[in-house]
Structure formats: structure tokens, C-alpha cells
C-alpha positions as MATLAB code, in Angstrom:
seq = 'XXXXXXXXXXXXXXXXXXXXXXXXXXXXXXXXXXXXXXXXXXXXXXXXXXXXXXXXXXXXXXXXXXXXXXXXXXXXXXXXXXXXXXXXXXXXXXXXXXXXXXXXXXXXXXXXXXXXXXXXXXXXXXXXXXXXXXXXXXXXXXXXXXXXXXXXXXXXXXXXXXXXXXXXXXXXXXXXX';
ca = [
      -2.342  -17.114  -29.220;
      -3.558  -16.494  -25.712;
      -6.594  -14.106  -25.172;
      -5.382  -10.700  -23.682;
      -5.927  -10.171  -19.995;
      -8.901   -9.280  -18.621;
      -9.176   -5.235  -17.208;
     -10.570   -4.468  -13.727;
     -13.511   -1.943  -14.682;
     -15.116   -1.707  -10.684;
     -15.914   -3.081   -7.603;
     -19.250   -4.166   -5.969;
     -19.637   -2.333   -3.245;
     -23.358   -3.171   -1.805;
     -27.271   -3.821   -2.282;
     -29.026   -1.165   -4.067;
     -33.250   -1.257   -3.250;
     -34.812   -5.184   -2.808;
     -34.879   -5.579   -6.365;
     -31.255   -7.539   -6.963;
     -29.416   -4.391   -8.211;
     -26.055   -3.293   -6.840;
     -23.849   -0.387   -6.497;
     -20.569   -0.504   -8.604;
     -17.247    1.286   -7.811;
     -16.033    2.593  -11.048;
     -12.604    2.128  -12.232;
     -12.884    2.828  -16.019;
     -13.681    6.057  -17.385;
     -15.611    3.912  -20.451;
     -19.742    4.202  -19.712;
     -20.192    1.725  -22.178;
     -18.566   -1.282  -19.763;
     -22.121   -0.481  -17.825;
     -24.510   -0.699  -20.648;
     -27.055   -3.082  -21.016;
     -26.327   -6.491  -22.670;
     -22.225   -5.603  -21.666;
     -20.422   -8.730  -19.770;
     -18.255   -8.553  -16.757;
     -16.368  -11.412  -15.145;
     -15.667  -12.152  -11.446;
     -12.028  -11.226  -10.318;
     -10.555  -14.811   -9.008;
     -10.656  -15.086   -5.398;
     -14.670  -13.784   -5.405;
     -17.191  -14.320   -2.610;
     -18.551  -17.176   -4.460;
     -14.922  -18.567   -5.102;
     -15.782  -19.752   -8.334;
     -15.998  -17.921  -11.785;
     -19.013  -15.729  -12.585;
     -20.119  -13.740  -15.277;
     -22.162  -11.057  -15.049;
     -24.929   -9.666  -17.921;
     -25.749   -6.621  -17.304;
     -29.630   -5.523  -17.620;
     -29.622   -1.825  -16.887;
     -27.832    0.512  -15.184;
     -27.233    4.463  -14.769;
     -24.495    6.576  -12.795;
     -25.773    6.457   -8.817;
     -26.500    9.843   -7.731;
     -28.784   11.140  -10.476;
     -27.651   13.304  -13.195;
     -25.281   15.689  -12.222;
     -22.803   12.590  -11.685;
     -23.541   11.469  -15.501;
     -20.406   12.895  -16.577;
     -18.398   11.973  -13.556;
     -17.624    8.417  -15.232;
     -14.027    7.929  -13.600;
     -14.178    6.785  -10.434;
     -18.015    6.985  -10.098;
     -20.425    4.635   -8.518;
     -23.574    2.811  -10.826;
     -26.614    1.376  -10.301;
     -26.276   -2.374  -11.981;
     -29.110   -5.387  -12.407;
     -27.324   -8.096  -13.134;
     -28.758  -11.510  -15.044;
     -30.051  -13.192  -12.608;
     -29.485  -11.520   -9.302;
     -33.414  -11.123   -8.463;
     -33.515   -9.749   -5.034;
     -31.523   -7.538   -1.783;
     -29.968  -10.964   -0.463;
     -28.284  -12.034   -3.660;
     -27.312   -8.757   -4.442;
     -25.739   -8.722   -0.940;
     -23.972  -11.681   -1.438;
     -21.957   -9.977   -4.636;
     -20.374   -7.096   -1.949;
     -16.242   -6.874   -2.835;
     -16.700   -8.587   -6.009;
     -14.088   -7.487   -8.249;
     -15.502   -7.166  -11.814;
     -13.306   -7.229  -14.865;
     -14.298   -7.102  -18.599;
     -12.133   -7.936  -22.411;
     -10.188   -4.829  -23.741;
     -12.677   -2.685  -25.840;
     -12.578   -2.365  -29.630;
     -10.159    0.688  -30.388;
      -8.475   -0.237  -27.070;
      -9.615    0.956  -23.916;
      -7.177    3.713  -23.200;
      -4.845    6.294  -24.310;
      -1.174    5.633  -23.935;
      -0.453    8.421  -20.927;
      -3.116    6.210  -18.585;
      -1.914    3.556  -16.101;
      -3.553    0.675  -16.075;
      -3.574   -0.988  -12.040;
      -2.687   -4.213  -13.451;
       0.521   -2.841  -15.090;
       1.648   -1.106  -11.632;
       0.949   -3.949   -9.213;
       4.247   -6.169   -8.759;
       6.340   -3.422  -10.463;
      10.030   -1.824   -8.797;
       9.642    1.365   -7.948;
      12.672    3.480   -8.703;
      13.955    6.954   -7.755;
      15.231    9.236  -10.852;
      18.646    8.597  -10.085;
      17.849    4.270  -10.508;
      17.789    3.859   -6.590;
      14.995    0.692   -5.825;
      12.510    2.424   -3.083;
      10.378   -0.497   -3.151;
       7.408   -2.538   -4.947;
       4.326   -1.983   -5.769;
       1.593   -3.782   -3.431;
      -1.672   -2.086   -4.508;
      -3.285    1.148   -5.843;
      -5.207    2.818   -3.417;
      -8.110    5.272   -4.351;
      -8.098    8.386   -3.104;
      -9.889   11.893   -3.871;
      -6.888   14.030   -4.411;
      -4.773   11.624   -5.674;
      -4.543    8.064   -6.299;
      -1.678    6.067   -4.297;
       0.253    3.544   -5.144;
       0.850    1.523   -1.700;
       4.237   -0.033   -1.848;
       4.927   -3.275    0.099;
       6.720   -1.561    3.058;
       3.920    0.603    3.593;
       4.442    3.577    2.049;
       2.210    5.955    0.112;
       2.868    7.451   -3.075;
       0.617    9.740   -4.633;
       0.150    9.135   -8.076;
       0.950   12.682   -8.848;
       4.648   11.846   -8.361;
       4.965    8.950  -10.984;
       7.171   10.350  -13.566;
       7.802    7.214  -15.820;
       6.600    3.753  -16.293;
       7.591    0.655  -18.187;
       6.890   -3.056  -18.022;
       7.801   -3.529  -14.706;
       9.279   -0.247  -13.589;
       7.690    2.585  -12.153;
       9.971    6.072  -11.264;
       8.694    8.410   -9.035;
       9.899   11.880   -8.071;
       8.536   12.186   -4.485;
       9.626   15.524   -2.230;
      12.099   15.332    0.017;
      10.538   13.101    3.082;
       7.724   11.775    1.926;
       8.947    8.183    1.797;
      10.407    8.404    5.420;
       6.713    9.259    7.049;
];
């Protein structure tokens, strides 16, 4: 049986101090993928170009403590294993870290996962293809799903999604900008 694919939980985004820590991108509204002792993987494709995994030492939500309950979305403070000062932290910017489904599962069954969107048709309600799915964009009001022609869909307008298929309900217009 093969092992269940690994979930994108955040992003590297830069150096934090001279002391090897980083800041992390959230993607996953589970604190627990940042505790101490947790391990994350390197998306393929990395900086390094080779597979990495990641122990984490410590970490706590970046921007002190009224953030602490902003956990989707938010930004952490990480030390990683073995990542001792500013210039090896530096070296980890735009790595894509993923980690193995949680016990229990890792979400309930009205979230979307980005995985399960990229690559999918997009369909109208009436069963008319608009496009596919190229990426998920974050974005404060809204996430967007970025479609390969271009277009932006906020997420706001999904109405429906199965293996492969995503509808949307966009207003009149919004596709044609």
C-alpha cells in the first residue's frame, strides 16, 4: 500500500535573527505541525534540489501574542536541526515544507486542500469548462484560485468540488476582466 501524500503546511519565507531560525508562511490551521520534535519535508524542486527534512527545535507564532490564535495563514518563528546561523537560514528562503497527514486526519470535510484543486477543471453550474486550475493564490480577503489562462477566482465563489472538478458560481464578468 503506498504511503498517503504528503500536505503542504507553509512556506519559508526568510532569515529570522543570526541564530539559524526562519520565518514560516503558514498554510495549516494545525499549531501542532510547528511544535518541537514535529518533522517537515522539502517540497521537490527546493533550493537545495535534493530532499530535506526538517526537525523542528522551537518555534512560536511571529508577531508576539496577539497572533497566537491567528494559526491559519500566520507566519512562525522556526529553528530547524541543524540550521545554526543567518546564512543557512537564508539559504532555506521559498522552501516549500510539507508534513504526513495527522492522526484523526488533518481536516474537516468542508476544507480544500491546495493539492486537491491544482490540475482540477473548473466548471460553471450549468457543466460549461471555464478552465484549469494552475495555482492557489493567497490573498487577505479571499483566497484565489489562478486558472491557467490567467484568471482569478476568489475562493468565495467555489460552490462544489470533487476529485478533479471544481464549480464555481462567479458574477456576471468576473471571468472576462
Amino acid at each position: 500500500m503506498a504511503d498517503p501524500p504528503l500536505l503542504e503546511v507553509g512556506r519559508i519565507v526568510r532569515a529570522h535573527g543570526i541564530r539559524g531560525e526562519v520565518v514560516v508562511e503558514a498554510v495549516t490551521n494545525r499549531p501542532e505541525r510547528f511544535a518541537a520534535g514535529s518533522e517537515l519535508t522539502a517540497a521537490p524542486g527546493n533550493p537545495q534540489g535534493r530532499p530535506h527534512r526538517f526537525v523542528i527545535l522551537r518555534s512560536g507564532p511571529h508577531g508576539g501574542p496577539e497572533r497566537a490564535g491567528r494559526v491559519s495563514r500566520s507566519r512562525w518563528i522556526v529553528a530547524f536541526e541543524g540550521v545554526l546561523d543567518r546564512t543557512q537560514a537564508e539559504s532555506l528562503r521559498g522552501v516549500v515544507l510539507l508534513g504526513e497527514p495527522l492522526p484523526g486526519g488533518d481536516s474537516d470535510p468542508d476544507e480544500l486542500w491546495v493539492h486537491e484543486l491544482v490540475g482540477a477543471e473548473v466548471f460553471d453550474p450549468s457543466g460549461a469548462v471555464l478552465g484549469r486550475v494552475a495555482a492557489v493564490e493567497a490573498n487577505p480577503a479571499s483566497d484565489l484560485l489562478v486558472l491557467e489562462e490567467g484568471a482569478l477566482v476568489p475562493m468565495v465563489f467555489v460552490v462544489g468540488v470533487a476529485p478533479g472538478r471544481v464549480v464555481i458560481d462567479p458574477p456576471a464578468g468576473l471571468l472576462d476582466l
